[in-house]
C-alpha positions in Angstrom: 45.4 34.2 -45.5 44.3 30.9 -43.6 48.2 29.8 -43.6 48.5 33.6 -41.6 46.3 32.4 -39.2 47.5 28.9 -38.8 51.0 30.1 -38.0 49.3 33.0 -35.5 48.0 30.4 -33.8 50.8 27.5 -33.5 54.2 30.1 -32.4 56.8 28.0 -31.3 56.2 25.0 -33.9 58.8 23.8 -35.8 57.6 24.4 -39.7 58.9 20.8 -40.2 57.7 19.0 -37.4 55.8 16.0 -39.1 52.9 16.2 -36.2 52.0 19.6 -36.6 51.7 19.0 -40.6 49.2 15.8 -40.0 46.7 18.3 -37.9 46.8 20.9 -40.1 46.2 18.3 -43.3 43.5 17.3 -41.4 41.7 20.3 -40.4 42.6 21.9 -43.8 39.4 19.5 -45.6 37.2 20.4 -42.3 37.2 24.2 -43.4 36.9 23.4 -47.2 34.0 21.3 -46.6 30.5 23.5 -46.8 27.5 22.7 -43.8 25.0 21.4 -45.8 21.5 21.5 -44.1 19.8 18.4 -43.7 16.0 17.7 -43.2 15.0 16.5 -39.8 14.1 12.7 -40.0 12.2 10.8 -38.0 15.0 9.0 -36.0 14.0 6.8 -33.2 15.0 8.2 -30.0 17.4 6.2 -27.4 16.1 4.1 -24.9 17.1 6.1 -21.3 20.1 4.9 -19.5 17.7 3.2 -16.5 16.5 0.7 -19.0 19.8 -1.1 -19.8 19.8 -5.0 -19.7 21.4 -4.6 -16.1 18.9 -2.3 -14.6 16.0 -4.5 -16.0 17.6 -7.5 -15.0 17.8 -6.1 -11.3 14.4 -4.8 -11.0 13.6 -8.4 -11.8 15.5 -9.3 -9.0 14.0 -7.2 -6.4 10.5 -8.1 -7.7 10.8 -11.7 -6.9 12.6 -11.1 -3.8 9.2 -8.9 -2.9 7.2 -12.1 -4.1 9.5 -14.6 -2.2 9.0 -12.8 1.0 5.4 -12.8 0.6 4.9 -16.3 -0.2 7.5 -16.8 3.1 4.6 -14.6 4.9 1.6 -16.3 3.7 3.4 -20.0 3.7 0.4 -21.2 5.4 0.5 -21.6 9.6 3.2 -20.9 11.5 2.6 -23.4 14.4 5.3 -22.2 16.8 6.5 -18.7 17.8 8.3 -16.6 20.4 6.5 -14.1 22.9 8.5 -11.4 23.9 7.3 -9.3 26.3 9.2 -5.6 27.5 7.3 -4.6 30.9 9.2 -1.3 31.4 7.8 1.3 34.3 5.8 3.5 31.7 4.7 0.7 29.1 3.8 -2.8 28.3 5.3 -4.3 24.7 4.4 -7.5 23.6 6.0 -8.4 20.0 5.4 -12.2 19.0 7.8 -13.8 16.3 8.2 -16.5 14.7 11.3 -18.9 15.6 13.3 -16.9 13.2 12.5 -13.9 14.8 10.2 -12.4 11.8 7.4 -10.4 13.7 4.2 -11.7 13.0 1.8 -9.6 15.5 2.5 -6.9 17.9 0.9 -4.5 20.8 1.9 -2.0 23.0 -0.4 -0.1 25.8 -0.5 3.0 23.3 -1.7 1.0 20.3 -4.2 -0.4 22.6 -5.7 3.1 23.6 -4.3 3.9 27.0 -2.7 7.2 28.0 -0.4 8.8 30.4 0.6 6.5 33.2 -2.4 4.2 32.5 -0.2 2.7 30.5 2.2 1.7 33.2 -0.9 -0.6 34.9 -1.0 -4.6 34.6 -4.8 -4.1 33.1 -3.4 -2.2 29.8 -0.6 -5.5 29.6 -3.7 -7.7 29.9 -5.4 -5.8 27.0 -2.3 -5.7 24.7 -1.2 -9.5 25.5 -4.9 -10.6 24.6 -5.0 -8.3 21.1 -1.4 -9.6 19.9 -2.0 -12.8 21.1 -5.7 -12.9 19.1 -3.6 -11.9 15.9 -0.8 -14.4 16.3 -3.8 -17.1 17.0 -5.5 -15.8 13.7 -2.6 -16.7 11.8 -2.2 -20.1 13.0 0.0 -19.9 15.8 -0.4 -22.2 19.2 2.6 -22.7 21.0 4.9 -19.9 22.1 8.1 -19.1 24.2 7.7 -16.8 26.5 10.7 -14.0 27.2 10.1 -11.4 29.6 12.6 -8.3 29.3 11.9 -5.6 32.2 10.0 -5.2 35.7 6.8 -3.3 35.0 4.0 -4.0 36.5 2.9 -6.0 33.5 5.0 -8.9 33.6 2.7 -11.3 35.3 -0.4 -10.5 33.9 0.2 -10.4 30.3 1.6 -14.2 30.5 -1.5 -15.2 32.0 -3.6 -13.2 28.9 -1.5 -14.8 26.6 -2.6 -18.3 28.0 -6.3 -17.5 28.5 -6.5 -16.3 25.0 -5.3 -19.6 23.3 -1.5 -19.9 23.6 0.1 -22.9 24.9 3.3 -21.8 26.7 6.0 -23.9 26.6 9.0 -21.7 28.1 9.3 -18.7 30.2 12.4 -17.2 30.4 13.6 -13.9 32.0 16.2 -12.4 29.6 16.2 -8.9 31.6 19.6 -7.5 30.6 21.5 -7.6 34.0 25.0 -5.9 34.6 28.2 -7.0 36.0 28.7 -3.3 37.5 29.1 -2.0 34.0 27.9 1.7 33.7 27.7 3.7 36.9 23.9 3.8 38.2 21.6 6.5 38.2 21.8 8.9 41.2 18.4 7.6 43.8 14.9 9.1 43.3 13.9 10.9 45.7 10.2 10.2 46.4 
């Protein structure tokens, strides 16, 4: 009766096709052969795909490239830096670097607790050039560059917080981006 059912199931097979004769020889021991049920054993279960030699060795990686770039942040002093000051018409920014350009202390007149269009005022760029300046000085730092990006009303007075709170200044440049008629201008205010 199985050899009904193997021809049911293979129609157009040529009886002496030598292919068709190796499958069924080897499905023919498969149905002979009873299930025998076997106790469950205590067989250690596979390690998860994440822990392959590969993954491990890359979460090596990024762990030391963590620890490198803390050492690189608590090397010791960093001597020399840039200031960079953005003096827009609503707010003062001061971010100071070092030469790289890795920030090391920053400020801006909403971190130092001004509001609304207080923040536009030369007094909040005095405040925030004095705090980021007192951080960059606590970590070392005592000559700067100075660049100055924007014409707020902070530009002048937050060079002269960062000298009278410790900075030596060596350079002051004005990198305010300026075009060659690029973009078409924004229609006048009317005031």
């Amino acid at each position: 009766m199985a050899e009904d059912i193997q021809k049911d199931i293979q129609p157009d097979v040529d009886p002496g096709d030598s292919a068709v004769q190796d499958v069924s020889a080897q499905q023919a021991p498969a149905e002979q052969a009873p299930v025998q049920d076997v106790p469950a054993q205590d067989v250690p279960a596979e390690e998860p795909a994440d822990e392959t030699p590969a993954a491990e060795a890359s979460v090596e990686t990024s762990a030391t490239m963590d620890d490198s770039r803390r050492r690189a942040r608590s090397r010791g002093a960093i001597s020399a830096g840039i200031v960079h000051i953005k003096a827009t018409f609503n707010n003062t920014m001061v971010s100071i670097t070092d030469m790289r350009g890795g920030v090391i202390a920053w400020c801006n007149a909403g971190r130092a607790g001004f509001k609304g269009s207080r923040k536009s005022t030369s007094f909040a760029a005095t405040l925030v050039a004095q705090d980021a300046a007192r951080q960059a000085v606590g970590k070392g730092m005592h000559e700067v560059e100075v660049r100055v990006q924007g014409a707020g009303a902070g530009r002048e007075s937050a060079i002269r917080a960062l000298q009278s709170a410790g900075l030596s200044i060596s350079v002051i440049q004005d990198v305010t981006p300026i075009p060659h008629n690029g973009c078409r201008a924004r229609k006048r205010r009317r005031v």
